[in-house]
RODO-2510 file (C-alpha; in nm, 4 decimals, decimal comma):
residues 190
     n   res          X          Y          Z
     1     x    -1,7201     0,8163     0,8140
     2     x    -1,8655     0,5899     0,5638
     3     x    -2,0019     0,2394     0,5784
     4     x    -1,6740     0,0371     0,3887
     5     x    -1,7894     0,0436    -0,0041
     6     x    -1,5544    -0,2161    -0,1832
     7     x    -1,5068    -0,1038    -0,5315
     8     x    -1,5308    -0,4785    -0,6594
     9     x    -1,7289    -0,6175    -0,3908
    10     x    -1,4827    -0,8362    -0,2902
    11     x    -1,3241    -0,9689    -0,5646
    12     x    -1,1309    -1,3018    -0,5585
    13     x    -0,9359    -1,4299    -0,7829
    14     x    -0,6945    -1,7869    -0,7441
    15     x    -0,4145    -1,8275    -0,9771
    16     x    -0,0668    -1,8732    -0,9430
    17     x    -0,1094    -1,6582    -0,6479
    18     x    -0,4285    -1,5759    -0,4295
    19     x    -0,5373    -1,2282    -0,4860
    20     x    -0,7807    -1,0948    -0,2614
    21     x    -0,9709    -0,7523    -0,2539
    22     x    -0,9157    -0,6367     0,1129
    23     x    -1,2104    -0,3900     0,3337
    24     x    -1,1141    -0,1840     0,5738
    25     x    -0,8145    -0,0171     0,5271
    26     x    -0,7846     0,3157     0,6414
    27     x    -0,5129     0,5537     0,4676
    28     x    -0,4058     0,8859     0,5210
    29     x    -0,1647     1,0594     0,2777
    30     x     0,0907     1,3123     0,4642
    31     x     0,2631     1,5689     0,2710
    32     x     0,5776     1,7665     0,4292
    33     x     0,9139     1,7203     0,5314
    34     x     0,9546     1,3967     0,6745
    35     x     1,2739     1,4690     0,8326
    36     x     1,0895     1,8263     1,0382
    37     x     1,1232     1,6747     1,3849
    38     x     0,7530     1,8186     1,4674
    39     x     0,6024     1,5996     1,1838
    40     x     0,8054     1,2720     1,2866
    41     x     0,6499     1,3446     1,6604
    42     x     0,3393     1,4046     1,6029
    43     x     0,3034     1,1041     1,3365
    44     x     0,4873     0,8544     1,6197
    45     x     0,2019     0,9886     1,8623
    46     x    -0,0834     1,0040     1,6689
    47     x    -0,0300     0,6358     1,4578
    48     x     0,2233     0,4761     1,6970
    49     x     0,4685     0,3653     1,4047
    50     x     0,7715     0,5973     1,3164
    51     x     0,8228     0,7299     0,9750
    52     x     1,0294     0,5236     0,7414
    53     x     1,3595     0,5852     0,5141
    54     x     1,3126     0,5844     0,1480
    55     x     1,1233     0,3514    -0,0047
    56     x     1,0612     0,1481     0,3078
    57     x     0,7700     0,0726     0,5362
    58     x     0,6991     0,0563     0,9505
    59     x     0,4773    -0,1213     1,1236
    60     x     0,3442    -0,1307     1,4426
    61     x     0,0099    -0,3033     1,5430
    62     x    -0,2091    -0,2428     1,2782
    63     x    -0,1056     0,0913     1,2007
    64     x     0,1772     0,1475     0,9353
    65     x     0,3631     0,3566     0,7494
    66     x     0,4551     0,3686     0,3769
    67     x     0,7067     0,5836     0,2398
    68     x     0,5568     0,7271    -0,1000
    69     x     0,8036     1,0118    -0,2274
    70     x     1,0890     1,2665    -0,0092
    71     x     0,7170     1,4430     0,0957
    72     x     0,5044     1,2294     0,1060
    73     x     0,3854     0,9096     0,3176
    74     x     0,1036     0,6695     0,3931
    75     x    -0,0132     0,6036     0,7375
    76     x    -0,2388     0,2883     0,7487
    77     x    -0,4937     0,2185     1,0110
    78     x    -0,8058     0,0373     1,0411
    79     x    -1,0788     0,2264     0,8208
    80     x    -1,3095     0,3190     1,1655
    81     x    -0,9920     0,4977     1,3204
    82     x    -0,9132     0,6838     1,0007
    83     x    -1,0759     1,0446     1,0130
    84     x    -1,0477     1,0789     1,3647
    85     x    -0,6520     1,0017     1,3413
    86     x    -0,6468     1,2176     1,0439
    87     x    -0,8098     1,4776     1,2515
    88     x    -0,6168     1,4564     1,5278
    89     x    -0,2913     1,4440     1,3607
    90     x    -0,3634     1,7737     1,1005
    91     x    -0,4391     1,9250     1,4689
    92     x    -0,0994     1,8375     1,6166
    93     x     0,0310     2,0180     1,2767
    94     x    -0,1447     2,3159     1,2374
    95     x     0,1444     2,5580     1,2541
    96     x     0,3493     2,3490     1,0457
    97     x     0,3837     2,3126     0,6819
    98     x     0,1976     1,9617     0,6290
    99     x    -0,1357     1,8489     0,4208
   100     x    -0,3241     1,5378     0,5895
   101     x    -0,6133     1,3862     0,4250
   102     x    -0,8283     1,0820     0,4723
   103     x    -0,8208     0,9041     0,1211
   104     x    -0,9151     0,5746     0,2483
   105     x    -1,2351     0,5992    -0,0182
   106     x    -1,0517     0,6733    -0,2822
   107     x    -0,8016     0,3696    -0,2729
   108     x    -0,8454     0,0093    -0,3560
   109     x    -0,6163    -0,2251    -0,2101
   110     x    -0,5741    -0,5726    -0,3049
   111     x    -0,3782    -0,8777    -0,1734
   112     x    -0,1541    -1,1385    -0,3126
   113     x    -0,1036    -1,4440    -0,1433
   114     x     0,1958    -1,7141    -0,2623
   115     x     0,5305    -1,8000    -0,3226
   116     x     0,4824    -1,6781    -0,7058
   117     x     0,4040    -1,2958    -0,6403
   118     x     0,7493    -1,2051    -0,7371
   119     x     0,6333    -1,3193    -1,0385
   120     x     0,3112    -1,1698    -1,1129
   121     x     0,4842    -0,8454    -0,9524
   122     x     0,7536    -0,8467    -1,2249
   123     x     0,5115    -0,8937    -1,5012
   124     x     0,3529    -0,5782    -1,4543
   125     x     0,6041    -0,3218    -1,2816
   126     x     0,9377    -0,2135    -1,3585
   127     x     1,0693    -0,3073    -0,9970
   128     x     1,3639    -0,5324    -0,9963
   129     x     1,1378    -0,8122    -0,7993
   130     x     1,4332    -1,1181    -0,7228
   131     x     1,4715    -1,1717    -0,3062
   132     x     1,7765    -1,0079    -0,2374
   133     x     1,6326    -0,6758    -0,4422
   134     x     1,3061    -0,6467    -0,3011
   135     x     1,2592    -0,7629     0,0257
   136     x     0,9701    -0,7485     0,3319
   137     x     0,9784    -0,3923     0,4829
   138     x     1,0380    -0,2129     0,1310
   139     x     0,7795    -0,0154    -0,0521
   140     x     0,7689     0,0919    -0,4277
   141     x     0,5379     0,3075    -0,5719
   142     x     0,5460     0,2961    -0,9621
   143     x     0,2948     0,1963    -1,2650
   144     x     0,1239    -0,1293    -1,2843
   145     x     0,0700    -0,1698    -1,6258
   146     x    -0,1299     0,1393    -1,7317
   147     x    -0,1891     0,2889    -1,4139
   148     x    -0,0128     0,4327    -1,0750
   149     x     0,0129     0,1780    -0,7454
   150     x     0,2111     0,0837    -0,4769
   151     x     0,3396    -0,2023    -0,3287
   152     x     0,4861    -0,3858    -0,0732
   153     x     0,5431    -0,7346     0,1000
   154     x     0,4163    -0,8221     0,4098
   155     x     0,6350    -1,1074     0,4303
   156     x     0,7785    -1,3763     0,1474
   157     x     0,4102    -1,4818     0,0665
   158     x     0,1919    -1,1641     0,0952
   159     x     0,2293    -0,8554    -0,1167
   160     x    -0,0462    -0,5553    -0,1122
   161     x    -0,1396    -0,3554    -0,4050
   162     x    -0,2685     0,0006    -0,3756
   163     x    -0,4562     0,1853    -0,6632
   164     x    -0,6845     0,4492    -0,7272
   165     x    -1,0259     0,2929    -0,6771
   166     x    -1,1466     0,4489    -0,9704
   167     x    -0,9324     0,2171    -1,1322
   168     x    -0,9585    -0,1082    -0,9483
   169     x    -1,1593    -0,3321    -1,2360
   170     x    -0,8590    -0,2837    -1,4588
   171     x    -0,6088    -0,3625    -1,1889
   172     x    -0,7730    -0,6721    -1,0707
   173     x    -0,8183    -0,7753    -1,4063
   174     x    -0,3852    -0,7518    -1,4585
   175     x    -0,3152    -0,8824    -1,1470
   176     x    -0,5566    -1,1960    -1,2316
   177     x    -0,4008    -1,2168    -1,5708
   178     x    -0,0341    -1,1998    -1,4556
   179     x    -0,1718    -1,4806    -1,1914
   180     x    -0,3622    -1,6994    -1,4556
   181     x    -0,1985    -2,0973    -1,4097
   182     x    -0,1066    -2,0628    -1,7941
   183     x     0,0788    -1,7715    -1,7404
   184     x     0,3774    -1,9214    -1,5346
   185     x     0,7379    -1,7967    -1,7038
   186     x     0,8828    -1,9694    -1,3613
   187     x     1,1574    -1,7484    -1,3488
   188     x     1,1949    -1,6635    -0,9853
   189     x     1,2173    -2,0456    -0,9471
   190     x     1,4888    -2,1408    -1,1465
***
């Protein structure tokens, strides 16, 4: 596997929230039926976590899972671990109807730390973002802006962002935007 490439270098940005360009996250998208008891086995023994309901997450360690469409989920790992669990999980599944595939190069993933990421959330996806709608443990993949991403808190204070890395200048940028002090519409506080 590669040396970790950030596609920012590390960007930082500190606003009404603290948004962070993270390293070393491995991902590895799964595509089949999430419900096909050989998939849910071999994903608990190969990752540890088990698969989540719709539109949630599960985490165990530092290996999760993300729940990204009826076929389709996100196992997270540390970025050293990721081909060889990707390996040894699209070995577990050869005779059944699955895809597995590192795409931890592919993906940028940034961080938002503070009690205002509802709000720089809500500015940019059509997710309904107040605390009893979106909570810790939930997942949403959507558009940010312009472009595809997911979601999800980590707990009250921390969100992460997922996008295609080819795209990660112009998410940083919206996410720092939203998060500029001047920007504050205050309405998760009110």
């Amino acid at each position: 596997m590669s040396d970790v490439a950030l596609a920012l270098g590390g960007a930082n940005f500190d606003g009404l929230v603290e948004i962070t360009e993270l390293a070393g996250q491995g991902m590895v998208t799964l595509r089949g039926d999430l419900t096909d008891n050989t998939i849910v086995t071999a994903v608990n023994d190969v990752f540890g976590v088990t698969l989540p309901g719709t539109r949630e997450t599960a985490f165990s360690g530092d290996t999760g899972a993300l729940w990204m469409s009826p076929d389709e989920a996100m196992l997270l790992c540390s970025y050293d671990k990721a081909q060889d669990l990707a390996d040894d999980l699209a070995a577990k599944l050869a005779d059944a109807h699955a895809l597995v595939v590192n795409v931890s190069d592919a993906r940028a993933v940034f961080q938002l730390k503070g009690t205002m990421l509802r709000e720089v959330i809500a500015k940019l996806a059509p997710v309904d973002m107040r605390a009893d709608a979106f909570t810790p443990g939930m997942v949403r993949r959507t558009r940010m802006a312009q472009v595809a991403a997911a979601f999800w808190m980590d707990d009250a204070s921390t969100a992460r962002v997922v996008c295609f890395r080819s795209v990660a200048a112009y998410m940083f940028g919206i996410l720092s935007m939203s998060a500029d002090d001047s920007s504050a519409v205050n309405h998760f506080t009110r």
